[in-house]
Every structure is written in structure tokens, then in C-alpha cells.
N, C-alpha and C positions, 0 to 999 in steps of 0.2 A: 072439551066443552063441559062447563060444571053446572050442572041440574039440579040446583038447590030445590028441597021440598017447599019451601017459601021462597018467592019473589021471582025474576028474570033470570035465563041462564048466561053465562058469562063464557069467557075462554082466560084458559088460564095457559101461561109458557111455563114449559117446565122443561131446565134442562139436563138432558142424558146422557150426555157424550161420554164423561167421564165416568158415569157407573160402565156404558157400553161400551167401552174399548176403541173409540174413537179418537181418545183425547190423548197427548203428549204429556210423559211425565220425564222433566229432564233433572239431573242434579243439581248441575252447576248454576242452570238461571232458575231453580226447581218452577219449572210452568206447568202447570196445572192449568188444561183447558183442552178444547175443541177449536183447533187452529181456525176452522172456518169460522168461527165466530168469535173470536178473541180480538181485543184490541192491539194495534202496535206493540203501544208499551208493555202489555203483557207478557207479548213473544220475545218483545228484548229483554223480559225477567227483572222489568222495572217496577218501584211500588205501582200498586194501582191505585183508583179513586174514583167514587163513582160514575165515573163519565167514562170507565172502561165499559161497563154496565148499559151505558146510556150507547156508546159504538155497537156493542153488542144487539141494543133493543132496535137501533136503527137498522144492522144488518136484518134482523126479521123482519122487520116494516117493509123495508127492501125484497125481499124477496116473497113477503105477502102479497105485496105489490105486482112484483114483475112475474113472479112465477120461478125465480131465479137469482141468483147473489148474484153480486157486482161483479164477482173474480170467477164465476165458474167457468169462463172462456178463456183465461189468462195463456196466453202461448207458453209453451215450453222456450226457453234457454239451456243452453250448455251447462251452466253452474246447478241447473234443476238436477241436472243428473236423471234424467226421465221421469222425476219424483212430479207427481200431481200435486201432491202437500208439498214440496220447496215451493213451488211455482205458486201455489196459495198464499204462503206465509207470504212469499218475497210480495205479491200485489198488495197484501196486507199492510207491511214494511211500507212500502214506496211507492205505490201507485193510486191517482187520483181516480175512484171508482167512478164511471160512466154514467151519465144522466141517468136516472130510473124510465125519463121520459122516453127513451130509447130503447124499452123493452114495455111501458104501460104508458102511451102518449094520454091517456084520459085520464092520467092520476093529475097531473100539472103544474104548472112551475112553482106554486108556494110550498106544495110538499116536497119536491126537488130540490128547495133550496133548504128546508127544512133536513132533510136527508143527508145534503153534501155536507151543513154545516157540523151535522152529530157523526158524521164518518171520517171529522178532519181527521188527517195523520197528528194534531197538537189536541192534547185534552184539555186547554184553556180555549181553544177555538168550538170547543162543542157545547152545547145548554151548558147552564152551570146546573143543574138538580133536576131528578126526574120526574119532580112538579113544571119545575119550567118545559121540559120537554113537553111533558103530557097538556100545558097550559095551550102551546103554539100547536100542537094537534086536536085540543078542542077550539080554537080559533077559527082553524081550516074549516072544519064544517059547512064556518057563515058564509070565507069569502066567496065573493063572485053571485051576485044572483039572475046573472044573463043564462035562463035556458043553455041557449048556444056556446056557454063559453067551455074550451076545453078541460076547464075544472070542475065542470059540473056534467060532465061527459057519464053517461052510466056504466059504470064498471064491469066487464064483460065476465059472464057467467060460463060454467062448464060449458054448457049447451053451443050458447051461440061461439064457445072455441072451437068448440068441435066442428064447428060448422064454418067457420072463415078459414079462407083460402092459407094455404102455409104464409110465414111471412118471409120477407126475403133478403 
């Protein structure tokens, strides 16, 4: 969080992985990144553009959200070879990540749909620019003004986590 001497504080994403030794440096496709949050095309060592950017900003969103990324429960396979990170890439690769609603049911289905559609596996199926993204997240704010509705649900804070029963 950035504490400017003047005006509102903000949060800023900054990412580590690669100064920290988290990140895959290969030759042949040379990929540079932090598998967990790298786009497809990326990991196949395809050009990128910014909507690899925009997967990536969704992964965060994602798991600001839920408390958790879409893959971090991804079962092991055989071809994993035990590997945590095969088993990431590949849900990465090929698999369509789980409703967010299923780990944050109070976030609700405009940002869900907002979500699946910045996590397609096709970078022409996500925002086209990280105006348009950030436009349809300032959008969300308005929808829905039923009290009651699950999108205007209050977003569960430390406290009352700590305090609801496990889930199951």
C-alpha cells in the first residue's frame, strides 16, 4: 500500500517472482515468468500481448477474491511426475478455472463472468485493453441495488473468517 504525502493511499501490484527465484527461465521457449500467474500462451513461449497481462491481473483479482487461485487444488497426474508446478502449468494449459463463486459466493456472478472471461485459455476471448477491463470493474460497483442481492453481499473480513465454522 502506497502512502503518498498528498492525497489517498492506494495499492500498488508489484511483481517478484522473477527477481525471487520462483520464476522458470527456459531456453528453448525462453519463458520468463512465475508459472502461477502466467498466461497460457506464455508457458507455450508464444508472443505475448497485452491480455497476457490482463490473465495475469485476473489471476490476482482471483485470488483477492477467493483467498486462493483457481489451480491451487489441481490433482496430481501421472505426466506431473509429482511436480506441483507440472500440475499448475498443465491447469494453466488446459483447464477451465472454477467459478470464483465457489470459494467467494458474495463476490457474484457479474464479477464471475467478468473473471472467466479475462482467464479464457484464447487471448482474443479476454478484454481487449486494460481500460476495458478496469471500465467493466468500475461498472460492477453499481450493479444490483437490492440490499439482499448476492452481489452486494458484504465481503467477509479477517475477523468474521476467523470466526465462521470451516467450510466444507
Amino acid at each position: 500500500i502506497h502512502l503518498p504525502a498528498h492525497g489517498d493511499p492506494y495499492i500498488k501490484v508489484i511483481d517478484f517472482g522473477v527477481a525471487g527465484g520462483d520464476a522458470i527461465v527456459e531456453e528453448k521457449g525462453l519463458f520468463v515468468g512465475t508459472p502461477g500467474y502466467a498466461a497460457p500462451e506464455q508457458l507455450r513461449g508464444k508472443p505475448v500481448t497485452p491480455q497476457a497481462d490482463l490473465y495475469s491481473a485476473a489471476l490476482i483479482l482471483y485470488e483477492g477474491l477467493a483467498g486462493r487461485g483457481p489451480f491451487d487444488d489441481v490433482p496430481l497426474v501421472r505426466s506431473d511426475d509429482g511436480s506441483r508446478q507440472k500440475a499448475l502449468i498443465r491447469a494453466h494449459l488446459g483447464m477451465t478455472p472454477p467459478s470464483v463463486l465457489r470459494f467467494a459466493p458474495w463476490a457474484g456472478a457479474p464479477i464471475d463472468k467478468l473473471l472467466q472471461s479475462a482467464l479464457s485459455k484464447d487471448p482474443r476471448e479476454r478484454p481487449q485493453s486494460a481500460y476495458a477491463f478496469a471500465m467493466q470493474l468500475f461498472v460492477l460497483q453499481f450493479v444490483g441495488n437490492d440490499p439482499l442481492s448476492p452481489a452486494n453481499a458484504t465481503a467477509p473480513t479477517l475477523e468474521t473468517m476467523t470466526q465462521a465454522p470451516p467450510a466444507s
